[in-house]
C-alpha positions as CSV (number, residue, x, y, z in Angstrom):
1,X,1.6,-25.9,4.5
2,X,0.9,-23.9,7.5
3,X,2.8,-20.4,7.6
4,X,3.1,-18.0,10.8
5,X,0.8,-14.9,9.9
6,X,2.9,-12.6,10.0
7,X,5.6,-14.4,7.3
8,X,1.8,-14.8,5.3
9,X,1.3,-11.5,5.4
10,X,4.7,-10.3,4.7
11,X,5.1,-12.6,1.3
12,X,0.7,-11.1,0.6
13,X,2.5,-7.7,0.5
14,X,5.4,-8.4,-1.6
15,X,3.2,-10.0,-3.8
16,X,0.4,-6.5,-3.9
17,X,3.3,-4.2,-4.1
18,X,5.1,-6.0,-7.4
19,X,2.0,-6.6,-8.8
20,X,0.7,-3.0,-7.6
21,X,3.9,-1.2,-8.7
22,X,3.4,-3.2,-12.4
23,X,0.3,-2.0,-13.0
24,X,0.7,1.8,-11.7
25,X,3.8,2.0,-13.8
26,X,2.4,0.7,-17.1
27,X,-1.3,1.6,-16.6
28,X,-2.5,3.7,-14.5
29,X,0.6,6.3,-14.7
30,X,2.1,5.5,-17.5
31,X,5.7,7.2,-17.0
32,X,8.7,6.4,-17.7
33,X,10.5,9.4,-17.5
34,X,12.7,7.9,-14.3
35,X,14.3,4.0,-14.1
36,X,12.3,1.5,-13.0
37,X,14.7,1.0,-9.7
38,X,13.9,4.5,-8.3
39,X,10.3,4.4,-9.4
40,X,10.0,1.4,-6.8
41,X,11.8,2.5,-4.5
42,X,9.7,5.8,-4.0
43,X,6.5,3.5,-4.7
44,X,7.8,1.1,-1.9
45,X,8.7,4.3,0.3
46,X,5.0,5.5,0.0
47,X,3.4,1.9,0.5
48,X,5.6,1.5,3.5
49,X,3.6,5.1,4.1
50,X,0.5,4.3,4.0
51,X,0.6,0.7,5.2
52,X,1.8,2.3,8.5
53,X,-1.3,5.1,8.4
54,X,-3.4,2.1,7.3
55,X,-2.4,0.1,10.6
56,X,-2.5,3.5,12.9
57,X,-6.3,3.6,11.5
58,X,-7.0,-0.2,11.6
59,X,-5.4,-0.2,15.4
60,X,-7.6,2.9,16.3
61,X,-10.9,1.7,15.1
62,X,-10.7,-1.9,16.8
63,X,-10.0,-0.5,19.7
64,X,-13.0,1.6,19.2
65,X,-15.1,-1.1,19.3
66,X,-15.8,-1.7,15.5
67,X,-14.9,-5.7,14.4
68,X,-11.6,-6.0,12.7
69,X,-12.9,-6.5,8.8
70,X,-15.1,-3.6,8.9
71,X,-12.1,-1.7,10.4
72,X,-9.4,-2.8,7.6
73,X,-12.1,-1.4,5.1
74,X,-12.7,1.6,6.6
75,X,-8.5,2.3,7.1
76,X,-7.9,1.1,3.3
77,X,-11.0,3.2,2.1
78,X,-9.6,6.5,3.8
79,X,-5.8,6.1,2.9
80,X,-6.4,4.9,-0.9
81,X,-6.5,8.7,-1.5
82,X,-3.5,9.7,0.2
83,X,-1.3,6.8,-1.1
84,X,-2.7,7.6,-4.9
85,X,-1.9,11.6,-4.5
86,X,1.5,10.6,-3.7
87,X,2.6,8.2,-5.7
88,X,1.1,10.5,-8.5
89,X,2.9,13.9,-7.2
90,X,6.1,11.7,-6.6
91,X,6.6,8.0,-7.2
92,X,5.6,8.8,-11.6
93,X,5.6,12.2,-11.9
């Protein structure tokens, strides 16, 4: 089955973010304290975040000169920290 990247990568982040949102809830955060609903939506709100810094970065550094899989790690490795900070401070607090 052949699918338009774009539609790929739209279903590849659905995918990250339940399983993401999942894990952060019961694992790595652990808190419960507000409904599951508005926990994802303010964990979607800050994924929609940093994907867009991630892309901003990625876009930036290609254009730089640097080849695109280098650049996604680079983006990913500078905005893990900012997406983690705030889903900690606001998505579970």
């Amino acid at each position: 089955m052949d699918a338009h990247h774009v539609v790929a990568a739209m279903g590849a982040f659905c995918v990250a973010w339940t399983n993401n949102f999942v894990l952060n809830k019961f694992w790595t955060f652990n808190k419960h304290e507000l409904s599951a609903v508005r926990q994802g939506a303010r964990y979607l709100a800050v994924s929609l975040v940093a994907l867009g810094i991630n892309l901003i970065l990625l876009e930036l550094l290609v254009r730089a000169g640097l080849p695109e899989v280098p650049s996604q790690a680079i983006a990913i490795a500078a905005v893990m920290p900012v997406n983690f900070l705030l889903n900690r401070r606001w998505s579970f607090r």
